[in-house]
C-alpha positions in Angstrom: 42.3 18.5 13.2 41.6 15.6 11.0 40.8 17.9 7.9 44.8 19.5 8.6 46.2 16.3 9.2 44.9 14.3 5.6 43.9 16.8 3.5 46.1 19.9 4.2 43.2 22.4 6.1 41.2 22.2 2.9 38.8 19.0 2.1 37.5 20.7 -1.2 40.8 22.2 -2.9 42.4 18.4 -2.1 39.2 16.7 -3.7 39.8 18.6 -6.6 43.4 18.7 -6.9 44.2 15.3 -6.0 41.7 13.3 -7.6 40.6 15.8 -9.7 37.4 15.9 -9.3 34.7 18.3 -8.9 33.3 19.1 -5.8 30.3 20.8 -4.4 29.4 21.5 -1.0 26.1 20.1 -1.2 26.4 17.0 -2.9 25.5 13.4 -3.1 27.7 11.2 -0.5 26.7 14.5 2.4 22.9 13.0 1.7 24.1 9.4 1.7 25.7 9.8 5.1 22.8 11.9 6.5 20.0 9.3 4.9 22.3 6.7 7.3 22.1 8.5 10.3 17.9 8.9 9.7 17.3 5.1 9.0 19.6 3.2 11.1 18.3 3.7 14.2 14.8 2.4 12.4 16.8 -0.9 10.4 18.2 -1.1 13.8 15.8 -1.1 16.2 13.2 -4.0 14.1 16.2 -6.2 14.1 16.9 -6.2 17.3 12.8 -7.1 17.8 13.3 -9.5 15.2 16.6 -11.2 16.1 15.1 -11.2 20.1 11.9 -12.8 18.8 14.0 -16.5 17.8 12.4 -18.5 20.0 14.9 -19.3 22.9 14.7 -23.3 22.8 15.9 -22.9 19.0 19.4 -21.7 19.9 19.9 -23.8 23.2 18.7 -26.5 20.8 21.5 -25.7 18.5 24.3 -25.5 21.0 23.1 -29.0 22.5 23.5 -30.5 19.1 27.1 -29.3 19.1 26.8 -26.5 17.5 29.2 -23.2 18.0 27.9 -19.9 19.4 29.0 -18.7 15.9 27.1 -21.4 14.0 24.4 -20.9 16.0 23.8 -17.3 15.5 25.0 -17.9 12.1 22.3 -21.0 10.9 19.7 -20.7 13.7 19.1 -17.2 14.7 19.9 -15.2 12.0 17.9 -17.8 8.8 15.1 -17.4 11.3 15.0 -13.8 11.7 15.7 -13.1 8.3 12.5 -11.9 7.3 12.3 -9.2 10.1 15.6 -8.5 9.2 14.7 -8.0 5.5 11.4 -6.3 6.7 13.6 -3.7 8.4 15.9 -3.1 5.5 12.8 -2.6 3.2 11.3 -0.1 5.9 14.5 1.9 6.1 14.6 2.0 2.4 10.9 3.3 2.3 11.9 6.0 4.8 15.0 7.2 2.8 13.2 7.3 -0.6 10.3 9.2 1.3 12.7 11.3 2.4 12.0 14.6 1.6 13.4 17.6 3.4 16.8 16.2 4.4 17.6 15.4 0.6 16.4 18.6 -0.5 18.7 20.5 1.9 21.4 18.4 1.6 22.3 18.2 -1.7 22.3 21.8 -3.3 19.1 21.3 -5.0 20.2 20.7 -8.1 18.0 20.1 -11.1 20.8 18.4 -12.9 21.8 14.7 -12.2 26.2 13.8 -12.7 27.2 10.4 -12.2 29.8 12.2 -9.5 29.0 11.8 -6.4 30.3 14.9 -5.4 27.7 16.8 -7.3 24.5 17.9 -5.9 21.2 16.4 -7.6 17.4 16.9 -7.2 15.4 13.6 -5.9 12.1 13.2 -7.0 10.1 13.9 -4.2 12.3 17.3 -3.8 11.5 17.8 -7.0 7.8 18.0 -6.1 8.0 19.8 -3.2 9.9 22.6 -4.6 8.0 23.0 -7.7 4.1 22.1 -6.5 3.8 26.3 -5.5 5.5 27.4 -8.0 2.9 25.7 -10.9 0.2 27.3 -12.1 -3.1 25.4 -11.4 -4.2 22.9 -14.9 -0.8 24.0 -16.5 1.3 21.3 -18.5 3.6 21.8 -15.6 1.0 21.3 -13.1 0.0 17.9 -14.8 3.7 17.0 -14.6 4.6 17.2 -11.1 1.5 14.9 -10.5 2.6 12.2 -13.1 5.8 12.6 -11.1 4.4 11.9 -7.7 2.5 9.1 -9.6 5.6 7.3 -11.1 7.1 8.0 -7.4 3.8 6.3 -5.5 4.4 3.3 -8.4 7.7 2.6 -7.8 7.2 2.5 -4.3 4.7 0.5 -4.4 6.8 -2.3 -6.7 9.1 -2.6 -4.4 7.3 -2.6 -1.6 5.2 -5.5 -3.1 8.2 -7.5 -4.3 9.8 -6.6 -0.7 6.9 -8.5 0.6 6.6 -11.3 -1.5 10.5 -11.9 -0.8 9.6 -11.7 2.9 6.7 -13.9 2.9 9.0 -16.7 1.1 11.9 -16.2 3.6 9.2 -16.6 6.0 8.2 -19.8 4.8 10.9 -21.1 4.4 13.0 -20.5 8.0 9.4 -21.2 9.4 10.0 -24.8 10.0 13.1 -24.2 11.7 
């Protein structure tokens, strides 16, 4: 009903006619929206935990100063949970860019990258999966797809350390709150 109503019965042929762009079945934005549904119930769930944790005499502090519910959520509750809150954004990121089998269904395996999002593309990790049985033992190819889950283990491990470091100074900063 919603496809008939907006885009004339065929999401696709409008896509392409209208904004003229190209458009694949598997592409992209399908994988963003499917990497949403996987990691928000995760970014959700440890910021509820980490919202609940504020100590209680903080925000009944807060509003016997004067301050509004809003403020008080706002300045108090949310400055103090911010590192949990952060922590929970960096764990759902971890989770997506782990993410193996969802991207590689999703987006039409693809070993060529477009800026479109309405392209399909390969991610990494995909990339590794699909190719590791395919190599031949010592081959260049072989060597390859372990340099790629190298640079993939690196770069998750940057920003999971610069994650932390950012945490650890929110932490020490809302601490004395």
């Amino acid at each position: 009903p919603v496809e008939e109503a907006f885009f004339g019965g065929n999401m696709p042929a409008w896509i392409t006619e209208v904004l003229g762009l190209d458009f694949d079945q598997r592409n992209s934005l399908i994988v963003g929206v499917a990497m949403g549904f996987a990691v928000i119930p995760t970014i959700f769930s440890i910021s509820e935990d980490a919202v609940f944790g504020v100590p209680r005499s903080l925000t009944t502090s807060s509003l016997a100063l004067g301050a509004t519910p809003w403020q008080t959520m706002i300045k108090v509750v949310i400055l103090t949970a911010s590192p949990g809150i952060f922590s929970a954004i960096l764990i759902g990121l971890g989770r997506a860019v782990g993410e193996t089998m969802i991207v590689l269904m999703a987006t039409g395996n693809t070993p060529i990258m477009d800026a479109n999002i309405f392209q399909g593309f390969r991610a990494l990790s995909a990339n590794i999966a699909v190719e590791m049985p395919e190599s031949e033992v010592g081959s260049t190819h072989y060597r390859i797809l372990f340099l790629a889950a190298l640079v993939l283990f690196l770069a998750t491990f940057v920003f999971n350390t610069m994650g932390e470091i950012v945490r650890q100074r929110l932490r020490a900063r809302y601490s004395g709150l």
